[in-house]
C-alpha positions as CSV (number, residue, x, y, z in Angstrom):
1,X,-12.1,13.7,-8.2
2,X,-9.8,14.8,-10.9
3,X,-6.6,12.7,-12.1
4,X,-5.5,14.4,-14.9
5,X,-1.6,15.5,-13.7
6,X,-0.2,12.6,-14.8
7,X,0.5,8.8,-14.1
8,X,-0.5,6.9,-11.3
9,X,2.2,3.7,-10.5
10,X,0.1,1.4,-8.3
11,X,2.2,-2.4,-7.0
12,X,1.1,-5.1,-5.0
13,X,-1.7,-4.7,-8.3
14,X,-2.1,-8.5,-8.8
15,X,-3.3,-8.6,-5.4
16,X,-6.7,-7.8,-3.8
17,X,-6.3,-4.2,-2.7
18,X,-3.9,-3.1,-5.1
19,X,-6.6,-4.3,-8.2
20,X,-9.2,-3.0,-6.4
21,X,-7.7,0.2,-6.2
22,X,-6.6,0.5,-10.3
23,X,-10.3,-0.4,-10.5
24,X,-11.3,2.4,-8.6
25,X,-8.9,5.1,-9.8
26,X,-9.1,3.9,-13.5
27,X,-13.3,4.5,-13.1
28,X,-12.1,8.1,-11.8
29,X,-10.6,8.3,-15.7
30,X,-6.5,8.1,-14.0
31,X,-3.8,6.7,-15.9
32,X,-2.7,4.0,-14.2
33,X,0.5,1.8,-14.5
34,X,0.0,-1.8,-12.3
35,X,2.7,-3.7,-11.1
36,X,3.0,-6.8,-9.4
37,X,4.5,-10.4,-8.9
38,X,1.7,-12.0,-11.2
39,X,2.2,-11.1,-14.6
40,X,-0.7,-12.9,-15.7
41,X,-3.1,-11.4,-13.2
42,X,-1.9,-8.0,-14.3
43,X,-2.4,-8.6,-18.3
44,X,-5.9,-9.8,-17.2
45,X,-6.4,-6.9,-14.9
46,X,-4.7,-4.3,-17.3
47,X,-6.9,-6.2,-20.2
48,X,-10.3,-5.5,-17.7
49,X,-9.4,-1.7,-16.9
50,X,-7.7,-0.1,-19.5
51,X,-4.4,0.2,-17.2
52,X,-0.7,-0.3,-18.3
53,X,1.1,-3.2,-16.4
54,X,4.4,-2.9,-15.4
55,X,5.8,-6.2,-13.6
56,X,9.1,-5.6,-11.4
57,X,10.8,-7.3,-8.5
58,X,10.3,-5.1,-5.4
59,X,13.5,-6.7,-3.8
60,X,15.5,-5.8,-6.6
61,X,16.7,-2.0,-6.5
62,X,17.8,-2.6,-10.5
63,X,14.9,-4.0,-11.4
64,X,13.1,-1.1,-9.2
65,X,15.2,1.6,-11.0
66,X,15.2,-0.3,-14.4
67,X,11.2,0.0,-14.4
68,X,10.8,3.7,-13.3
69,X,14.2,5.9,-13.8
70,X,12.7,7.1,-17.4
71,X,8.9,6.7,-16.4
72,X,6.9,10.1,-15.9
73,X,4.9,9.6,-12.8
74,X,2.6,11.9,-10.4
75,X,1.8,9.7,-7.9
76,X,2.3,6.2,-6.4
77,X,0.7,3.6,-4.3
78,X,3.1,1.4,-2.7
79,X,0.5,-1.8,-2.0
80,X,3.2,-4.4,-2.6
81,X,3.2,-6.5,0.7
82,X,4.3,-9.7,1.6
83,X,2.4,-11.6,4.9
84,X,4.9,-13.3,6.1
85,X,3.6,-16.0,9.0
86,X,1.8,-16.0,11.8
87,X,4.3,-16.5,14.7
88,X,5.7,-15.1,18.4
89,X,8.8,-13.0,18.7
90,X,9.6,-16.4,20.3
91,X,9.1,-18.6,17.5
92,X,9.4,-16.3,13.9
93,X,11.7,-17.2,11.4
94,X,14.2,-14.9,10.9
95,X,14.7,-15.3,7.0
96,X,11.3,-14.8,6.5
97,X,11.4,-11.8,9.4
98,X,14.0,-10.6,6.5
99,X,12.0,-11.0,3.1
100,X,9.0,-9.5,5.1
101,X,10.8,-6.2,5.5
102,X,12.4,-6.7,2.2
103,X,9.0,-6.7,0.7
104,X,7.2,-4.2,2.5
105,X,9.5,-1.6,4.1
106,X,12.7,-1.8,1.3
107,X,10.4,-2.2,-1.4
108,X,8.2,0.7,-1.0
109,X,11.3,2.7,-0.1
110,X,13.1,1.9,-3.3
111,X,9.8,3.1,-5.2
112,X,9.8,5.9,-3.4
113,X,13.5,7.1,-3.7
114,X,12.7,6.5,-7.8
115,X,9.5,7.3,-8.2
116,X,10.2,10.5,-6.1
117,X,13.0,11.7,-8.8
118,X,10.6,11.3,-11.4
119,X,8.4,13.7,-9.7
120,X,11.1,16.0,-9.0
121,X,12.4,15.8,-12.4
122,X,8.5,16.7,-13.9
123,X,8.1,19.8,-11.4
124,X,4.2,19.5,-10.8
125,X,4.2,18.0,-7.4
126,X,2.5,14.5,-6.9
127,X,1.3,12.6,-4.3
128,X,2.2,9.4,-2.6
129,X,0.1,6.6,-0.5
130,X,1.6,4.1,1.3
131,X,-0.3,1.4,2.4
132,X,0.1,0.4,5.8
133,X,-1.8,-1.9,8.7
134,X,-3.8,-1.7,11.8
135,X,-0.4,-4.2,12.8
136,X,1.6,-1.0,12.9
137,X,-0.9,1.0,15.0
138,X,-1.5,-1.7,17.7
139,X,0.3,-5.1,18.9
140,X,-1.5,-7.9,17.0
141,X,-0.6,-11.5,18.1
142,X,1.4,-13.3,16.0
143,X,2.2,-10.5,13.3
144,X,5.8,-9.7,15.0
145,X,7.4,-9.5,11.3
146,X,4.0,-8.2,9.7
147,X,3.7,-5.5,12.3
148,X,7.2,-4.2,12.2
149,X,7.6,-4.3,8.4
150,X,4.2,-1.9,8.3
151,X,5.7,0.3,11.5
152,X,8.8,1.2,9.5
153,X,6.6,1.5,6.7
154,X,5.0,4.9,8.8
155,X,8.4,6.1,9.5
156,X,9.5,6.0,5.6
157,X,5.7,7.8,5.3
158,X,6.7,10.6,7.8
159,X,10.4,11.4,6.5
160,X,9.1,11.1,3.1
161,X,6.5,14.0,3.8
162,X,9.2,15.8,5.6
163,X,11.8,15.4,2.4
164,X,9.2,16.0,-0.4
165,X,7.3,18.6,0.6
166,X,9.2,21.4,-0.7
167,X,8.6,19.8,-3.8
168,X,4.9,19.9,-3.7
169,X,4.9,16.0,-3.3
170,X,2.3,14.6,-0.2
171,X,3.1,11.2,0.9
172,X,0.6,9.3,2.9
173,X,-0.1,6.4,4.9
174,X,-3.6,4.2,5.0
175,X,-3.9,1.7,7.8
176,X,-6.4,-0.8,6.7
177,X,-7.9,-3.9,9.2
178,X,-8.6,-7.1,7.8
179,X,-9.7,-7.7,4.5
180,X,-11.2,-11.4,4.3
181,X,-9.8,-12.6,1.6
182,X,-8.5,-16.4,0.6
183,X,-5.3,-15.6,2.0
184,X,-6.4,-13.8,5.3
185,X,-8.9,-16.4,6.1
186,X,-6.6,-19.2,7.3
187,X,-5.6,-17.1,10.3
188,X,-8.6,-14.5,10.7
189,X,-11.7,-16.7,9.4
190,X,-11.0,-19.1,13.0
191,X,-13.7,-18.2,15.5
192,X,-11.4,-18.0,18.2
193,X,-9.3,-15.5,16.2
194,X,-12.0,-13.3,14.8
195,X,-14.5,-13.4,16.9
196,X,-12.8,-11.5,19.4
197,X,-11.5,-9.3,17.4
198,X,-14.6,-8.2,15.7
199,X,-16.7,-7.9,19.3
200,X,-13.6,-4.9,19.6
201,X,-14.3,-2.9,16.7
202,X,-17.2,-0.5,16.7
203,X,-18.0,-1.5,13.4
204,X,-17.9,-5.2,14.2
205,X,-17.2,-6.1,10.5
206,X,-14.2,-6.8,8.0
207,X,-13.3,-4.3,5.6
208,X,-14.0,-4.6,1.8
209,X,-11.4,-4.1,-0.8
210,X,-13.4,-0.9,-1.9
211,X,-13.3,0.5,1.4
212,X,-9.7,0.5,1.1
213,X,-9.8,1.3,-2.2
214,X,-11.9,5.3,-1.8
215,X,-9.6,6.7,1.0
216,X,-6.2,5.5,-0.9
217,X,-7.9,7.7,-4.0
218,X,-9.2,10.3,-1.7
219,X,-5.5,10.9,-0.7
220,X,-4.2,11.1,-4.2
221,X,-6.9,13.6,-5.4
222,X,-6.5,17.4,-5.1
223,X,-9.3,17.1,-2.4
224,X,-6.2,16.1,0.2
225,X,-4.2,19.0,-1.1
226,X,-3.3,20.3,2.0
227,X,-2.5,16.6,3.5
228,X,0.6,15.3,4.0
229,X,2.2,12.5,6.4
230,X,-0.4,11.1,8.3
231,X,-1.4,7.8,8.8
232,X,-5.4,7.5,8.2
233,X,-6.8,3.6,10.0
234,X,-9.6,2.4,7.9
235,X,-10.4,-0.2,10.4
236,X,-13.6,0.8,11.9
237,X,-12.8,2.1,14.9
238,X,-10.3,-0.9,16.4
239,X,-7.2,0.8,17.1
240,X,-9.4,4.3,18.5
241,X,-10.4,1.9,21.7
């Protein structure tokens, strides 16, 4: 793969897929800007790689703006995401239905709407990955906010593809399944949870952070060219049955 057009803004960085994928697209020789929440998991992230950290509030459309009205940008992965709780339509918490959205959907919008002028402004095109979930694809119990944040997430991807084409930009969607981390464990690391779950999928196995990781680059390289607004599970096989 070849990343030499230009910069590649990656959030959610201080996070497990979002570092995982600087890793990966920083061994491919990209330039790489990471942004997050933690700014001392970036410095030590941007410290390990060789990328350029960028912390800025994804709720914040002038701290949004501030961060990338004057950067020069190619492409972007919007990996910012917020979990929210585990809970029924019944039972969720609308404030935190609210910051869910705020985080997920609004967030990756407002990078979009300036990252995007950037791209326009530069004239070589770019590319643009958003990452989504298997919780957009397919009712999950208990993700209600999760699920819908990540399903409006796939609309932004499609208009976005529809919008930018014309000016060479692709925009993307990944729809990873679970990635056992410390965070996901609470919920998905119960037997009763995920052991069903995983006798469902094909594979029968959680995803890694580098599985993510390869198809988010894939989509960003010139080998996707000629790809633009779908929405690509990496979920080994769940939602296809």
């Amino acid at each position: 793969m070849s990343f030499d057009q230009g910069a590649i803004l990656v959030t959610g960085a201080s996070g497990g897929i979002g570092a995982a994928t600087v890793r990966h697209l920083r061994r491919e020789g990209a330039d790489v800007i990471a942004s997050g929440r933690n700014v001392e998991k970036l410095d030590e992230l941007a410290n390990e790689t060789g990328a350029r950290a960028l912390p800025f509030d994804l709720k914040s459309e002038e701290s949004v703006r501030d961060a990338l009205q004057d950067l020069d940008l190619w492409g972007v992965v919007n990996c910012g995401g917020f979990g929210g709780e585990i809970a029924t339509p019944m039972e969720t918490d609308i404030s935190v239905f609210d910051e869910v959205i705020a985080v997920n959907a609004r967030g990756a919008l407002l990078v979009t709407k300036y990252a995007s002028k950037s791209m326009i402004r530069l004239g070589k095109g770019g590319a643009i990955v958003n990452v989504s979930s298997q919780a957009a694809l397919v009712g999950l119990r208990g993700h209600i906010s999760y699920g819908s944040s990540k399903a409006a997430l796939d609309n932004i991807t499609r208009v976005s593809a529809l919008e930018l084409g014309e000016y060479g930009i692709r925009v993307n969607g990944v729809h990873p399944t679970v990635v056992m981390t410390e965070m996901s464990a609470f919920y998905w690391g119960r037997e009763d949870i995920g052991g069903p779950f995983l006798e469902k999928m094909p594979l029968g196995r959680w995803a890694t952070e580098e599985e993510i990781a390869a198809p988010i680059a894939f989509l960003l390289s010139d080998g996707a060219s000629m790809i633009s607004g779908v929405s690509l599970p990496i979920d080994g096989g769940y939602t296809a049955v």
